[in-house]
C-alpha positions in Angstrom: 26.7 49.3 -120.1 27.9 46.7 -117.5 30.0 48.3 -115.4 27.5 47.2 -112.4 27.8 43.4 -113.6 31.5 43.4 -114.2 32.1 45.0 -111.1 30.3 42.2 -109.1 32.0 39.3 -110.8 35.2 41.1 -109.9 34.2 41.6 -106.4 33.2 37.9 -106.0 36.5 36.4 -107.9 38.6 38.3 -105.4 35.9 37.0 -102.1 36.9 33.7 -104.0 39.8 33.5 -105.4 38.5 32.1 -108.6 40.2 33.3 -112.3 37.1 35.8 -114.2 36.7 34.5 -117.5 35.7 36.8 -119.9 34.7 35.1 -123.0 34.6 36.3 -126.4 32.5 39.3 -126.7 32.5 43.2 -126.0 32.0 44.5 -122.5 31.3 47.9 -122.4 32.1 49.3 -118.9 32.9 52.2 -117.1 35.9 52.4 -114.4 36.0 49.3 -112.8 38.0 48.2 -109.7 40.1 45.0 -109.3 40.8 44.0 -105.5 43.2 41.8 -103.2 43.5 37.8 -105.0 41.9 38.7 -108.5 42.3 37.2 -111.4 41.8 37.7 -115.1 41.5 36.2 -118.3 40.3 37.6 -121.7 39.6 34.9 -124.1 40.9 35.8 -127.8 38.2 38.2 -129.2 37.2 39.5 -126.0 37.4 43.6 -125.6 36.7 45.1 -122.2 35.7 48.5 -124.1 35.6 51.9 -122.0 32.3 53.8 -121.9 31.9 56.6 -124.6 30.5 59.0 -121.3 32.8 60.8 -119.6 30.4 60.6 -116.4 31.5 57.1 -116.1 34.6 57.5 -115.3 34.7 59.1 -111.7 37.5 60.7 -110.2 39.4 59.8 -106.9 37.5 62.1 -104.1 35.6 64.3 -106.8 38.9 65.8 -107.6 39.1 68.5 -110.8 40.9 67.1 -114.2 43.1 69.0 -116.1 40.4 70.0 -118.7 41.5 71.1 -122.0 38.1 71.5 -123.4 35.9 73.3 -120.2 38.8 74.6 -118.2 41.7 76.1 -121.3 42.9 78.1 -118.5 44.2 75.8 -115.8 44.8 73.0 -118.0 48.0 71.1 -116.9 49.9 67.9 -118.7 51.6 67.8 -114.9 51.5 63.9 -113.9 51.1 65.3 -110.8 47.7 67.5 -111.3 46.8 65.8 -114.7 44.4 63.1 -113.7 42.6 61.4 -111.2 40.2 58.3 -113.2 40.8 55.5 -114.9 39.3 52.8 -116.6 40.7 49.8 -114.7 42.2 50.8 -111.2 43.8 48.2 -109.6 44.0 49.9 -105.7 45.7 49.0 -102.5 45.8 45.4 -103.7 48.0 42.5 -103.8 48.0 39.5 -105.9 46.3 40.4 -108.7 46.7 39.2 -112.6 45.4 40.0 -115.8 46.3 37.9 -118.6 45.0 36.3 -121.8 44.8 36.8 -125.6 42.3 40.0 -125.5 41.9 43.5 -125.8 41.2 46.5 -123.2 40.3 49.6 -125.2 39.8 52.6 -123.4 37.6 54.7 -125.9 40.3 57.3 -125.8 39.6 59.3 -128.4 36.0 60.1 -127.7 36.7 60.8 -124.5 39.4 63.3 -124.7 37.5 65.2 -126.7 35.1 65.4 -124.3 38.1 67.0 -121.8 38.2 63.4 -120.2 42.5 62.6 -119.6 41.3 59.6 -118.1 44.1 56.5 -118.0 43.7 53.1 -119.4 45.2 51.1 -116.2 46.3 52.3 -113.1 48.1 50.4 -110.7 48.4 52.4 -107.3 49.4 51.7 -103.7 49.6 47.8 -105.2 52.0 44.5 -104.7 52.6 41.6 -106.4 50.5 42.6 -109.7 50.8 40.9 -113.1 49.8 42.0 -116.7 50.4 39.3 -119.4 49.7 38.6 -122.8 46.8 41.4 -123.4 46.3 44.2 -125.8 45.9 47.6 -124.3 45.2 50.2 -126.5 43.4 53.8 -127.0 43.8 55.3 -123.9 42.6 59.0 -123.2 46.0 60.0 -121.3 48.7 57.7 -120.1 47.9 54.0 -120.8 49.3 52.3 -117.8 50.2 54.3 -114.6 52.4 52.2 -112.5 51.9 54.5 -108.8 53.2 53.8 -105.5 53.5 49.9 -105.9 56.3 47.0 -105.4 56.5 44.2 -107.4 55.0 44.9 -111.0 55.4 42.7 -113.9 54.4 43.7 -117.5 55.6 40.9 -119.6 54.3 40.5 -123.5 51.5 43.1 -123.3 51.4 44.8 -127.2 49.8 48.5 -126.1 48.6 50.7 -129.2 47.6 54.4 -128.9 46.5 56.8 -130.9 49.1 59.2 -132.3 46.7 62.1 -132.7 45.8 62.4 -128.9 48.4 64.3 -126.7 49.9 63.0 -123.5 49.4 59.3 -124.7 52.5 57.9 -122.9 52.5 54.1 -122.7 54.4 52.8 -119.6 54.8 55.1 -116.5 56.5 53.6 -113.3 56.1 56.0 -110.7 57.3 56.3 -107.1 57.4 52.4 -107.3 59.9 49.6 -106.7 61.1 46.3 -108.4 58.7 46.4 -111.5 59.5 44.7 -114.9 58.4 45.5 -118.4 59.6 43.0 -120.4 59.7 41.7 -124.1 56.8 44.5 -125.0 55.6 46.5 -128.0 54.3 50.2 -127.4 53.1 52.4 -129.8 52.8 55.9 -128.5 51.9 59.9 -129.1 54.2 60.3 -126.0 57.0 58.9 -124.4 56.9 54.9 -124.7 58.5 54.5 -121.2 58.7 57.1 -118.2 59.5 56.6 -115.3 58.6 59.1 -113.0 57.8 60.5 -109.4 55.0 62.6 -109.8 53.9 63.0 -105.9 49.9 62.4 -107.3 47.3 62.1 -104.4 50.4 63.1 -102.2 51.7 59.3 -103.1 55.4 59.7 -103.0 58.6 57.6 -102.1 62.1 56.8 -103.7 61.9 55.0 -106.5 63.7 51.8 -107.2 64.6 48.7 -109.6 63.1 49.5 -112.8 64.0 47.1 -115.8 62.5 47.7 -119.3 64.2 44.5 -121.8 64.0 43.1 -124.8 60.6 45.3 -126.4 60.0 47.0 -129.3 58.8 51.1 -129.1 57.3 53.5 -131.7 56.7 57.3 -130.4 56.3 60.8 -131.6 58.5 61.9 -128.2 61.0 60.4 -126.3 61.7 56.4 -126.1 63.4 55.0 -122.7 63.2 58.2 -120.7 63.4 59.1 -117.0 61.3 62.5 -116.1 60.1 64.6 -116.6 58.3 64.9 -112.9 61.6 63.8 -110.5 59.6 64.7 -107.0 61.3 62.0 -105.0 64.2 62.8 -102.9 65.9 59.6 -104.8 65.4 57.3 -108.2 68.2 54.6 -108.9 68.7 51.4 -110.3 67.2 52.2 -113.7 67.9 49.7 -116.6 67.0 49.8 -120.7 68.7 46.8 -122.2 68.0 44.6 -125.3 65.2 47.1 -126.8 64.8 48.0 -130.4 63.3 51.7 -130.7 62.2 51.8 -134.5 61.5 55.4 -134.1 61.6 58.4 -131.7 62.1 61.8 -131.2 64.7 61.5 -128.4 66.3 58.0 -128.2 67.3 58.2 -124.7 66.0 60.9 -122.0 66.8 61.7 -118.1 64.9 65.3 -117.2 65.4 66.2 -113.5 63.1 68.8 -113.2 62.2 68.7 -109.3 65.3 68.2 -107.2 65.4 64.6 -107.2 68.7 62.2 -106.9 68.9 60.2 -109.8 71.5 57.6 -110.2 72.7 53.9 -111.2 71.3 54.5 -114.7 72.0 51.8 -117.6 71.4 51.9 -121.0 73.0 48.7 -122.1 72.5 47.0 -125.7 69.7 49.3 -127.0 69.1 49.7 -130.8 68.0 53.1 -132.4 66.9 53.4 -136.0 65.3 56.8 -136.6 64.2 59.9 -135.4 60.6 61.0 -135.7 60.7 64.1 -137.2 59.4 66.4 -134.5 61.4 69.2 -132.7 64.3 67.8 -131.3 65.6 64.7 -133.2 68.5 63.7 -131.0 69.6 60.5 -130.1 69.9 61.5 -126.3 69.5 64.4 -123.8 69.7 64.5 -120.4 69.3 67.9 -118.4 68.9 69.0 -114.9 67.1 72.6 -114.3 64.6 73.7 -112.0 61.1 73.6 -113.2 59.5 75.8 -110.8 60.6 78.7 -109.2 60.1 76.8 -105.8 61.9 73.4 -107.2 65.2 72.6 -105.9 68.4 71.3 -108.4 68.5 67.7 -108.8 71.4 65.7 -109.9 72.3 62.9 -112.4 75.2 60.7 -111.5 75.9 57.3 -112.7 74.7 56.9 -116.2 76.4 54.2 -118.3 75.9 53.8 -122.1 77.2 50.4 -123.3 76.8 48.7 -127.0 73.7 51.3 -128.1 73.3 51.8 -131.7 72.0 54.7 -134.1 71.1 54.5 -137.5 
């Protein structure tokens, strides 16, 4: 295990400034964090690999998971409540990359059978923060949590999970502002894109300028969706143009479920081709209702559908 090793070449790139190599090769780590100026590149063939032991993936403050294997009972797929570790967290940090030809695998599999929803990447409280070029795949829960942050960019990143493992969404922008996922392939259990306000660690704000173009999706659930935790008192300026959903449950998705505003939503040259066959097989919904019996009614207003296509 290097998680000690990694973590001080991390530590000294961002002192530095420097761009962390990582050459070809298999580093197998535990949660690592990336801080203010940090750089990475993974060399093709080289595979950041997540630790097969839940115990290395520690949770913010010694909060409690949602267990589904030790704790049946108060279990919760709640972004909100869900989960509090990761294997890369990227925290109150600006300017920070990670690019290259390589793989970061987050042992999901073995670890949610072990009760661990931990996420592959989580980007919370963050500006300025690139991902580029990179494979992310097997996650435990959601693969890349976008949380709290202003100027994200997620441009040709190919992100695989497994099918078999619930709660796998790929993309979740969350409570965040002015963040890009562009020309990118997702292959997902859950929703490929959600974007979300979950209020997690009591991080919550309106949510802003989201653009997902030009990528290609795959997913059990829904495809370009908004929801299904709406806990900010506004979300707006939501676009899906120029993607090509190859399959999906539910094409397009907006779920206010906790009293937010959402407007300014465009779905703008998107192509469908089927549905997955699961238990709704529509090619959109969109709903408002009250979740919980303390949860306000939301609103949608604003919604256009231009040039979208269904097989």
């Amino acid at each position: 295990l290097q998680t000690a090793n990694l973590q001080r070449a991390l530590d000294e790139a961002s002192a530095t400034g420097c761009t962390l190599i990582f050459p070809r090769g298999v580093y197998p780590t535990g949660t690592l964090r990336i801080g203010n100026n940090t750089h990475l590149y993974l060399a093709d063939g080289a595979i950041i690999k997540g630790s097969d032991d839940r115990g290395d993936y520690p949770t913010d403050g010694g909060l409690p998971e949602a267990d589904h294997i030790h704790n049946k009972e108060h279990y919760t797929d709640n972004g909100e409540w869900m989960t509090f570790s990761r294997l890369i967290l990227i925290d109150s940090a600006e300017n920070v990359s990670i690019r290259g030809r390589g793989i970061i695998d987050g042992s999901g599999a073995v670890l949610r059978a072990q009760g661990k929803p931990a996420n592959l990447i989580r980007i919370r409280n963050s500006r300025k923060v690139s991902i580029e070029g990179i494979l992310l795949r097997d996650p435990a829960a959601w693969n890349t949590h976008i949380h709290y942050s202003d100027g994200v960019t997620i441009r040709d990143v190919k992100l695989i999970n497994d099918a078999t493992v619930p709660n796998t969404d790929g993309f979740d922008p969350d409570a965040s502002t002015n963040v890009m996922i562009d020309h990118c392939f997702a292959y997902c259990s859950d929703d490929n894109v959600a974007v979300k306000t979950t209020n997690n660690l009591g991080l919550n704000k309106e949510l802003q300028n989201v653009v997902v173009r030009s990528c290609v999706f795959l997913t059990r659930k829904s495809s370009l969706k908004v929801g299904t935790e709406t806990r900010g008192t506004r979300m707006s300026g939501i676009t899906f143009e120029d993607n090509d959903v190859l399959e999906s449950d539910r094409g397009m998705a907006l779920y206010v479920s906790d009293g937010t505003a959402l407007s300014d939503v465009r779905y703008l040259n998107n192509r469908f081709e089927r549905n997955h066959p699961d238990s709704k097989r529509m090619m959109f919904q969109f709903s408002v209702n009250a979740r919980r019996k303390d949860s306000p009614i939301g609103s949608i207003r604003g919604v256009e559908i231009r040039n979208c296509s269904f097989r």
